[in-house]
PyMOL Python script that loads the backbone (N, CA, C, O; Angstrom):
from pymol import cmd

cmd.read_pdbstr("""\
ATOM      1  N   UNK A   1     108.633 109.942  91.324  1.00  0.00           N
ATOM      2  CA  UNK A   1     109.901 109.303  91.600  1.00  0.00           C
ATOM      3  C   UNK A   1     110.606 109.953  92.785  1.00  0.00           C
ATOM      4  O   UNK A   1     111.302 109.316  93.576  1.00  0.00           O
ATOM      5  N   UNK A   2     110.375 111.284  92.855  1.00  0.00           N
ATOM      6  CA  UNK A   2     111.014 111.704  93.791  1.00  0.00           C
ATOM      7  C   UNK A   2     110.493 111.273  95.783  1.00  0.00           C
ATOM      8  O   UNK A   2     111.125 111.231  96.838  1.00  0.00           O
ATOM      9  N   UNK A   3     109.319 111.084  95.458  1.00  0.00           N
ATOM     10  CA  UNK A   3     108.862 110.675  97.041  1.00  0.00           C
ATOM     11  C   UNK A   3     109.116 109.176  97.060  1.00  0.00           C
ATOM     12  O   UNK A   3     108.870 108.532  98.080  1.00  0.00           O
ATOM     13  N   UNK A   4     109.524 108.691  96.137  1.00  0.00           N
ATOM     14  CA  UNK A   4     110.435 106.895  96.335  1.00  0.00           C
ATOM     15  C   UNK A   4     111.902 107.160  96.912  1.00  0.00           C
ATOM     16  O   UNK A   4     112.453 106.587  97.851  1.00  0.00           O
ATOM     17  N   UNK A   5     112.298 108.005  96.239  1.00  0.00           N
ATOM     18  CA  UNK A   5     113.487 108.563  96.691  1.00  0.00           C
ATOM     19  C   UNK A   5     113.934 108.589  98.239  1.00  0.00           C
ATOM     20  O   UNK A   5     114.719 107.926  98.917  1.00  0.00           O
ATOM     21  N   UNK A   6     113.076 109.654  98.474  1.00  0.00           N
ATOM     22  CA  UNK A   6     112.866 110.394 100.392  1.00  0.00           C
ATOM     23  C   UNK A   6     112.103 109.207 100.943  1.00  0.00           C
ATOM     24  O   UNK A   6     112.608 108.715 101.952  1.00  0.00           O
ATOM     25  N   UNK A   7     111.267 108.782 100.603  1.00  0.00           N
ATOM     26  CA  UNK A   7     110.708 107.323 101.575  1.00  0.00           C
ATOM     27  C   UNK A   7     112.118 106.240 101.776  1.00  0.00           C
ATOM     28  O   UNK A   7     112.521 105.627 102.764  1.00  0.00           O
ATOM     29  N   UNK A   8     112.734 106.349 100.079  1.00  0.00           N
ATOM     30  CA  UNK A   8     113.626 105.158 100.656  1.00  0.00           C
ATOM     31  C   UNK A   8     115.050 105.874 101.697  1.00  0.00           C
ATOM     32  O   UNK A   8     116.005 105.204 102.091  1.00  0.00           O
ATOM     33  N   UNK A   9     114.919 106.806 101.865  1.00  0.00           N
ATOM     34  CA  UNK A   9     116.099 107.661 102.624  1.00  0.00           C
ATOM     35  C   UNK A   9     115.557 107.497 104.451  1.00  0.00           C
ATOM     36  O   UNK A   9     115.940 106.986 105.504  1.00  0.00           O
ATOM     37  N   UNK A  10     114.589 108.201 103.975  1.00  0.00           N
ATOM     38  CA  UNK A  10     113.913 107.821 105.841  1.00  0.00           C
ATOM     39  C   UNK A  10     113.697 106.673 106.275  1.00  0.00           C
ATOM     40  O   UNK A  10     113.908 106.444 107.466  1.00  0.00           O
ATOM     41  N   UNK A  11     113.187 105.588 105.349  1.00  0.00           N
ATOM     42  CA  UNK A  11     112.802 103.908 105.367  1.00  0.00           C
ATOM     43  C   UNK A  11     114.291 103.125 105.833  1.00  0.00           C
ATOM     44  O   UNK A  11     114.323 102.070 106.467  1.00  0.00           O
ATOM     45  N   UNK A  12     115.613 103.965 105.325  1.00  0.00           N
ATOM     46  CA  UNK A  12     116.675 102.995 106.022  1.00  0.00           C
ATOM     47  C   UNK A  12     117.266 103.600 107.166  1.00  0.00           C
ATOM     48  O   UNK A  12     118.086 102.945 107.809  1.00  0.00           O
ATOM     49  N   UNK A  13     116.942 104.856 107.541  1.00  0.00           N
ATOM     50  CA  UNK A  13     117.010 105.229 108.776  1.00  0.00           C
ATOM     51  C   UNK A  13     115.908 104.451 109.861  1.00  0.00           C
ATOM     52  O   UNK A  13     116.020 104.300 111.078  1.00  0.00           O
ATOM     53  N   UNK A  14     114.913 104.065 109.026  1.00  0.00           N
ATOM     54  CA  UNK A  14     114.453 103.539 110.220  1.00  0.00           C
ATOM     55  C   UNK A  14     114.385 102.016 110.494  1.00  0.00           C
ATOM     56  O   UNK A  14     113.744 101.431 111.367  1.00  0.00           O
ATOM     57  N   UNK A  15     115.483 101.345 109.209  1.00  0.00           N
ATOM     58  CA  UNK A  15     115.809 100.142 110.029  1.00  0.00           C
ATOM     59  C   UNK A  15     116.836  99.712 110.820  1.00  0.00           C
ATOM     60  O   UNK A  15     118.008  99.637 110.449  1.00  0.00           O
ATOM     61  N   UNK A  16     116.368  99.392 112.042  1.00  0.00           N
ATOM     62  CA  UNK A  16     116.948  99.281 113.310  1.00  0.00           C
ATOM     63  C   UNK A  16     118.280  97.659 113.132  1.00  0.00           C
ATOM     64  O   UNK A  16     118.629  96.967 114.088  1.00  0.00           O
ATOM     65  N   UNK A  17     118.464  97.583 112.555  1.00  0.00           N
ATOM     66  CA  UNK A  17     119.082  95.880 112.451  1.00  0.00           C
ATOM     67  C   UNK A  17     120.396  96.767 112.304  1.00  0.00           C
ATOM     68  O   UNK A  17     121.048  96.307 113.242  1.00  0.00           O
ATOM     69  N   UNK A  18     121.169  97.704 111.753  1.00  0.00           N
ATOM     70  CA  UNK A  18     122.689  98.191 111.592  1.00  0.00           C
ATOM     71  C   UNK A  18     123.520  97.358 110.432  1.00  0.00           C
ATOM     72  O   UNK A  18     124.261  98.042 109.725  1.00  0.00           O
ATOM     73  N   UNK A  19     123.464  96.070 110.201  1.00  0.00           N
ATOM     74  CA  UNK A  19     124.032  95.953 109.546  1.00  0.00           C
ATOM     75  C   UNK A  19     124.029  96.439 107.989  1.00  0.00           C
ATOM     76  O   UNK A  19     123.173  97.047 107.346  1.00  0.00           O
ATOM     77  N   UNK A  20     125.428  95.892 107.597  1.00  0.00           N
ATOM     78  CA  UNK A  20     125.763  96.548 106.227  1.00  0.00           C
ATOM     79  C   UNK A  20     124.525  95.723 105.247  1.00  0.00           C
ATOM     80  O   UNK A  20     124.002  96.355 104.329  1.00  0.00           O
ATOM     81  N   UNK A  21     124.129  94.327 105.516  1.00  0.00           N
ATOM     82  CA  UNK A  21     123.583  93.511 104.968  1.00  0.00           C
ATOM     83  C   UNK A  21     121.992  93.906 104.570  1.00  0.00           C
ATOM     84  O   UNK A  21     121.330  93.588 103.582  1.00  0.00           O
ATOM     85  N   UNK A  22     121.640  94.752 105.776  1.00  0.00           N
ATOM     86  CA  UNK A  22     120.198  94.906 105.824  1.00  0.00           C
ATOM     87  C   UNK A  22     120.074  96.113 104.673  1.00  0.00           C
ATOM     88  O   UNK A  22     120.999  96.905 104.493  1.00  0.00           O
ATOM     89  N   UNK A  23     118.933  96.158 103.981  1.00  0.00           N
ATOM     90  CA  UNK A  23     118.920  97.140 103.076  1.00  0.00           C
ATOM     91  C   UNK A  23     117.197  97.731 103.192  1.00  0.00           C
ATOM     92  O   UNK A  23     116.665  97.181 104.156  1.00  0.00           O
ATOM     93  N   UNK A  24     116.270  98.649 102.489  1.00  0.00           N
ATOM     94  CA  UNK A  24     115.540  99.187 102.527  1.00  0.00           C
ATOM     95  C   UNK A  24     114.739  98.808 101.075  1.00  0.00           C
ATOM     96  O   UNK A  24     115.631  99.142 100.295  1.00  0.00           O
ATOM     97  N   UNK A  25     113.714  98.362 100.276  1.00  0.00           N
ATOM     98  CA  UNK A  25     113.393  98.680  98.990  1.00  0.00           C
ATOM     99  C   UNK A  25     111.995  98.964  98.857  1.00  0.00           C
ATOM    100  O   UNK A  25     111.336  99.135  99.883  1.00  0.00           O
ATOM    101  N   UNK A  26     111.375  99.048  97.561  1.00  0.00           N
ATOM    102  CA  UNK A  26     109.932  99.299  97.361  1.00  0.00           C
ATOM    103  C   UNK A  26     109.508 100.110  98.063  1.00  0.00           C
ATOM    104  O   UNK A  26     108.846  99.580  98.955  1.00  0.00           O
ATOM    105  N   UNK A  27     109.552 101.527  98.161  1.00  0.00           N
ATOM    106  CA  UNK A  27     108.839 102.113  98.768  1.00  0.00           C
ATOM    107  C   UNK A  27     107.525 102.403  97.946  1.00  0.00           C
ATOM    108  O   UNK A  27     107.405 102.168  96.743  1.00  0.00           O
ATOM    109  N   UNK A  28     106.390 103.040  98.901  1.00  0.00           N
ATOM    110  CA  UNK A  28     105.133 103.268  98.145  1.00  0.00           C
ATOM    111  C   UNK A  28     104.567 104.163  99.009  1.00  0.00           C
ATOM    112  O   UNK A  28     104.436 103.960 100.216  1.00  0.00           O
ATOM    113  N   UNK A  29     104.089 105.550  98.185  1.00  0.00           N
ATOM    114  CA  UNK A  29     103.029 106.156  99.265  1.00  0.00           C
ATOM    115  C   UNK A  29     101.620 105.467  99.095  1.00  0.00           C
ATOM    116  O   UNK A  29     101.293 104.791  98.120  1.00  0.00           O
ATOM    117  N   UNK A  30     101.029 105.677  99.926  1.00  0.00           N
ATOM    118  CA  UNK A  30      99.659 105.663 100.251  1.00  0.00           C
ATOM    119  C   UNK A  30      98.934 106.111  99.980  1.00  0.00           C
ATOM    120  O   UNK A  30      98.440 106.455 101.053  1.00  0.00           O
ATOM    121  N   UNK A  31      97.976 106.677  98.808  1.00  0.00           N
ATOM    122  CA  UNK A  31      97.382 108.539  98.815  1.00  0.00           C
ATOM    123  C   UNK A  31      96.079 107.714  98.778  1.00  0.00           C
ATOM    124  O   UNK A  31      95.191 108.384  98.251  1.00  0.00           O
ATOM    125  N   UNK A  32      95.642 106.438  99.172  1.00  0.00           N
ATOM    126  CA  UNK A  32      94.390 106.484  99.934  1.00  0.00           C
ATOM    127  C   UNK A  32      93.716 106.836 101.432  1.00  0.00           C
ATOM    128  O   UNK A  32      92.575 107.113 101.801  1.00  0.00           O
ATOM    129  N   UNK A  33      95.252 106.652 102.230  1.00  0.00           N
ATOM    130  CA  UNK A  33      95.596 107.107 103.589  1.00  0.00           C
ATOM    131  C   UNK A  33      95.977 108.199 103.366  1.00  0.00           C
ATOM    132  O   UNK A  33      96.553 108.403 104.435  1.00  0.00           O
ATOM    133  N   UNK A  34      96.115 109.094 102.799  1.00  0.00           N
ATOM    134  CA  UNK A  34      96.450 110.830 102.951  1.00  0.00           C
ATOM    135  C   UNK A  34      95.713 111.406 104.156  1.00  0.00           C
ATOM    136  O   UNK A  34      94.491 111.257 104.134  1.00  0.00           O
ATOM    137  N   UNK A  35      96.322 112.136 105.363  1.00  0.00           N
ATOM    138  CA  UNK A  35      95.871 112.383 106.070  1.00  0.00           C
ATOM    139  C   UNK A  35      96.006 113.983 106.402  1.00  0.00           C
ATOM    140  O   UNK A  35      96.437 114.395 107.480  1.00  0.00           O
ATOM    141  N   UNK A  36      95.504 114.969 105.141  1.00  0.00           N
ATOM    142  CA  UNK A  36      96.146 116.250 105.945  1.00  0.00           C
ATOM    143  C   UNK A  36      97.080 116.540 105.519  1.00  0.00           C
ATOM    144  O   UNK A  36      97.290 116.450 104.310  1.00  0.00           O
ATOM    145  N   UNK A  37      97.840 116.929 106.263  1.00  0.00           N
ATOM    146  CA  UNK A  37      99.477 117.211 105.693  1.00  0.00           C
ATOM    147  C   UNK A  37     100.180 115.682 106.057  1.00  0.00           C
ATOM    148  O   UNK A  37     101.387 115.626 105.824  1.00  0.00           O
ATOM    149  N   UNK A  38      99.831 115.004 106.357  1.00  0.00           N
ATOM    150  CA  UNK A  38     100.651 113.932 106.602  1.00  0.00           C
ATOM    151  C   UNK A  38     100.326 112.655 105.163  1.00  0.00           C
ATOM    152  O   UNK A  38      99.306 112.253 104.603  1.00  0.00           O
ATOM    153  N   UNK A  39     101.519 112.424 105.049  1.00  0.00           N
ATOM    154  CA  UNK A  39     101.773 110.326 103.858  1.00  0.00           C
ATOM    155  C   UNK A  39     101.865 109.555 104.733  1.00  0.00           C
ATOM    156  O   UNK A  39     102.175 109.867 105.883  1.00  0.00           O
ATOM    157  N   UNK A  40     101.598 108.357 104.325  1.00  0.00           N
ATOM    158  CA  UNK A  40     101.811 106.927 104.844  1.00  0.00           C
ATOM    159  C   UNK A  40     102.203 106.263 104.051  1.00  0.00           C
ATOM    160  O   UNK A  40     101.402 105.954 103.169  1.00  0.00           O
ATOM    161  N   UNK A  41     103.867 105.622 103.955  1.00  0.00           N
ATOM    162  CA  UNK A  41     104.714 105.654 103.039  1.00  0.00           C
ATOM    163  C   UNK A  41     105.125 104.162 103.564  1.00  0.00           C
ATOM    164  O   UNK A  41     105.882 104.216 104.532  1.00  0.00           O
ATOM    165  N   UNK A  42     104.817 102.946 103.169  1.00  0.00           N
ATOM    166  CA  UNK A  42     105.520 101.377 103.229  1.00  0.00           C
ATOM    167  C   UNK A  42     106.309 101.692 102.180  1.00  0.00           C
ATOM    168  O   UNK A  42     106.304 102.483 101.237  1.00  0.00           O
ATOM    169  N   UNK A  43     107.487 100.210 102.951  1.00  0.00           N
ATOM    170  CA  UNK A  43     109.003  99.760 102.122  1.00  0.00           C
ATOM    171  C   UNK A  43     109.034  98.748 102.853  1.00  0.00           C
ATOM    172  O   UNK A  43     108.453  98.697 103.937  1.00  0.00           O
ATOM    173  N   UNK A  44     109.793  97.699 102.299  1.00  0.00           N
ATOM    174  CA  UNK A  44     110.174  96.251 102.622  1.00  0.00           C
ATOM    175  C   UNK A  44     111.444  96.452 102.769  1.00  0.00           C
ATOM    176  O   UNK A  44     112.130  97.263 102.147  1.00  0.00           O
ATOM    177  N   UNK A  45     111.952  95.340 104.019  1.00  0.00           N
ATOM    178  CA  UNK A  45     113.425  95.210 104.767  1.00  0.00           C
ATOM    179  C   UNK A  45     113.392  94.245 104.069  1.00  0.00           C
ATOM    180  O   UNK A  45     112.406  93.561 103.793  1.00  0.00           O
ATOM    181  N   UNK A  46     115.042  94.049 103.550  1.00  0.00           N
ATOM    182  CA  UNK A  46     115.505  92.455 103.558  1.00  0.00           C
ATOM    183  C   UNK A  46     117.122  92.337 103.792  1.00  0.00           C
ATOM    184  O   UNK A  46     117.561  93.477 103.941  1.00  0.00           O
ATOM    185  N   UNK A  47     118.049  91.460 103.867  1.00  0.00           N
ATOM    186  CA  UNK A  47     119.262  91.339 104.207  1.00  0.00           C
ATOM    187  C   UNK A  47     119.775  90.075 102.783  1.00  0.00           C
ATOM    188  O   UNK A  47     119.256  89.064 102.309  1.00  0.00           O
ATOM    189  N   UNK A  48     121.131  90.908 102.512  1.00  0.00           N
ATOM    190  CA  UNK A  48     121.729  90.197 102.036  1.00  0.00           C
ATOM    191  C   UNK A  48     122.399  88.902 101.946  1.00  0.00           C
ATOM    192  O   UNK A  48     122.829  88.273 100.979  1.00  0.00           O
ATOM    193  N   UNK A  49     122.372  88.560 103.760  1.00  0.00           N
ATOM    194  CA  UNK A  49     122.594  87.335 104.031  1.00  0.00           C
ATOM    195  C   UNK A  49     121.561  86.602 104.672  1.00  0.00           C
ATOM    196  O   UNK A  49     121.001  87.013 105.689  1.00  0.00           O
ATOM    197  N   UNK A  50     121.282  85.495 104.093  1.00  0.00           N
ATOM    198  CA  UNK A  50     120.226  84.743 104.301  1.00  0.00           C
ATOM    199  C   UNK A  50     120.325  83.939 105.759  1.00  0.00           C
ATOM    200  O   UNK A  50     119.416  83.247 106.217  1.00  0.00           O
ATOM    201  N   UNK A  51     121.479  84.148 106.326  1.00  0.00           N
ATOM    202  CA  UNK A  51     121.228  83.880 107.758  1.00  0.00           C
ATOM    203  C   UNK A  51     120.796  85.093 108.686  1.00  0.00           C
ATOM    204  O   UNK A  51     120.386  84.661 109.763  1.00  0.00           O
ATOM    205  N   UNK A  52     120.770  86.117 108.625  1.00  0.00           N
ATOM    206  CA  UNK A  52     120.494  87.580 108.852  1.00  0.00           C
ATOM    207  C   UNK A  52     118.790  86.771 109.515  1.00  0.00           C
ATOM    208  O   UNK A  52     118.451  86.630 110.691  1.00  0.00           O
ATOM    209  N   UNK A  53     118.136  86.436 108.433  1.00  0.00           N
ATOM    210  CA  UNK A  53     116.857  86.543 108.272  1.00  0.00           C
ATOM    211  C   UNK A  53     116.426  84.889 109.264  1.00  0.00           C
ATOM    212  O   UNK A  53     115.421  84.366 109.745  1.00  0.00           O
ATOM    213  N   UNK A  54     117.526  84.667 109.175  1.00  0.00           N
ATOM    214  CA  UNK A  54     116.336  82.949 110.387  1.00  0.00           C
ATOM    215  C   UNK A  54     117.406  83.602 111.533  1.00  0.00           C
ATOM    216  O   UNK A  54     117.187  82.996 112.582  1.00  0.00           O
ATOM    217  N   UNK A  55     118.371  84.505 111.713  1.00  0.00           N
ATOM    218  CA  UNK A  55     118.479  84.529 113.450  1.00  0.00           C
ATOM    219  C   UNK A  55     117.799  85.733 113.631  1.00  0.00           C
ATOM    220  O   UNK A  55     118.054  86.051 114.792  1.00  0.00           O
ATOM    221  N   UNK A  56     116.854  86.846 112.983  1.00  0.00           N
ATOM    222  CA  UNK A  56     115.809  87.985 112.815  1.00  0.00           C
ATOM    223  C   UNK A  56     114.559  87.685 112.569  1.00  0.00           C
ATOM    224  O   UNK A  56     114.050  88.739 112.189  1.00  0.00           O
ATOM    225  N   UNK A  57     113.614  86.690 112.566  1.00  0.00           N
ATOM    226  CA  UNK A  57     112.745  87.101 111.152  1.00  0.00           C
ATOM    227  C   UNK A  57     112.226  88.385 111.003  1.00  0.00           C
ATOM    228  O   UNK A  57     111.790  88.898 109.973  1.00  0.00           O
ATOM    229  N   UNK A  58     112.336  89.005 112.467  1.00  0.00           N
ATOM    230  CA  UNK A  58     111.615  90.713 112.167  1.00  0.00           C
ATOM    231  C   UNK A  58     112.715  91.512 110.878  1.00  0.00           C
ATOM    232  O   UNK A  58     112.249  92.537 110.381  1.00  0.00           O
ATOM    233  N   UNK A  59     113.638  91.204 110.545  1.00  0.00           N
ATOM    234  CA  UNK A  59     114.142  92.070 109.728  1.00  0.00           C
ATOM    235  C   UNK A  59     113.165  92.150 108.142  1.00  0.00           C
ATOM    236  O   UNK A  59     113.199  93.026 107.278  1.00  0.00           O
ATOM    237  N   UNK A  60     112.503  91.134 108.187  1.00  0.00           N
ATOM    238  CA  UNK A  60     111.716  90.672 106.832  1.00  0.00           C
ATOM    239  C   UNK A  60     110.236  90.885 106.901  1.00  0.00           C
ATOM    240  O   UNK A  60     109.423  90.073 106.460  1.00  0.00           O
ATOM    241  N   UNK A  61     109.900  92.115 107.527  1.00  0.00           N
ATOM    242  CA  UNK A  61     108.714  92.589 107.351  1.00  0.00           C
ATOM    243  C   UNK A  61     108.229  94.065 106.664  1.00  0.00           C
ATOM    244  O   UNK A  61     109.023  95.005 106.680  1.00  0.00           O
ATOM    245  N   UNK A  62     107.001  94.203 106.113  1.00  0.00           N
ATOM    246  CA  UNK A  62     107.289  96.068 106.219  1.00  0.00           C
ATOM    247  C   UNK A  62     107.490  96.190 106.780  1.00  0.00           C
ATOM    248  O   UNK A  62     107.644  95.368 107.684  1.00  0.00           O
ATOM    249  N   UNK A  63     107.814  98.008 106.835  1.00  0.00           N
ATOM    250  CA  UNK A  63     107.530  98.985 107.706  1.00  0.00           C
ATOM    251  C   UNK A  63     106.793 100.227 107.199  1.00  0.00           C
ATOM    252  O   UNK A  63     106.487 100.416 106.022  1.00  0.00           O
ATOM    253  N   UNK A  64     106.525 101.111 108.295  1.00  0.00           N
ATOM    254  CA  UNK A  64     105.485 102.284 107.464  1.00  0.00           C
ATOM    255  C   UNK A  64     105.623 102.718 108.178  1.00  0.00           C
ATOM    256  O   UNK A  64     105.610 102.213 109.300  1.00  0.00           O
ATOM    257  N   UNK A  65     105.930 104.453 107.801  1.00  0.00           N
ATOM    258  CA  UNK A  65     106.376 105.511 107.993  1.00  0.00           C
ATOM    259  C   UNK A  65     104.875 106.628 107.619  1.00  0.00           C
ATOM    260  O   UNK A  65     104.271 106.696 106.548  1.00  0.00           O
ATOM    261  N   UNK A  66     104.583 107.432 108.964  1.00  0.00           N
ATOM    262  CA  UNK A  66     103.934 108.282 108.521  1.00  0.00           C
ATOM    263  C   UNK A  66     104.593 109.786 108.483  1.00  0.00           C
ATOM    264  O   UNK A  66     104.887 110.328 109.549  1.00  0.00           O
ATOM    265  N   UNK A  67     104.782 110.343 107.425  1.00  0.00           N
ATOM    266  CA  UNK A  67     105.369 111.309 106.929  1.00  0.00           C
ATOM    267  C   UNK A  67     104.615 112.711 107.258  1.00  0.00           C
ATOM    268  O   UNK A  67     103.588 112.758 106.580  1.00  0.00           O
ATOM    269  N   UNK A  68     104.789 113.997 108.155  1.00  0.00           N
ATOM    270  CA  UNK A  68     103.983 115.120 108.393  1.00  0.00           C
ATOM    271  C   UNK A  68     104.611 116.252 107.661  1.00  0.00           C
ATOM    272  O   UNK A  68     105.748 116.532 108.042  1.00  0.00           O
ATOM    273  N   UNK A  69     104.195 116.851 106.847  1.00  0.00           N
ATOM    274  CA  UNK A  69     104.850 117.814 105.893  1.00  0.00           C
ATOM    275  C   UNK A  69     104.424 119.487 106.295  1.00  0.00           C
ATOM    276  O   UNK A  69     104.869 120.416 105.621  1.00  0.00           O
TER     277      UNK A  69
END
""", "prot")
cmd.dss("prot")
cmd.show_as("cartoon", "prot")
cmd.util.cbc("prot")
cmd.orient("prot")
């Protein structure tokens, strides 16, 4: 639970959209991609307002974060 936690902390730093609307969820590590000291950690963007998403559609994709520890 705790690396859902820190994925979802870094996962909304790294969505670029700013608004209050856009949010971060589902995170998941990877530990078939374990690379070393490094995770590969997906989460799904979505926005609270459903116009957000037809003047964006990029806001409504993963993203993935590779994590180096």
């Amino acid at each position: 639970m705790g690396s859902s936690r820190l994925a979802l902390g870094l996962g909304s730093a790294a969505v670029h959209h700013g608004g209050e609307s856009v949010y971060a969820y589902n995170a998941h590590e990877h530990p078939e991609l374990r690379d070393g000291r490094s995770r590969l950690v997906s989460f799904d963007v979505n926005s609270l307002e459903p116009d957000d998403l037809y003047a964006d559609a990029s806001i409504y994709r993963p993203r993935f974060l590779r994590i180096e520890f």
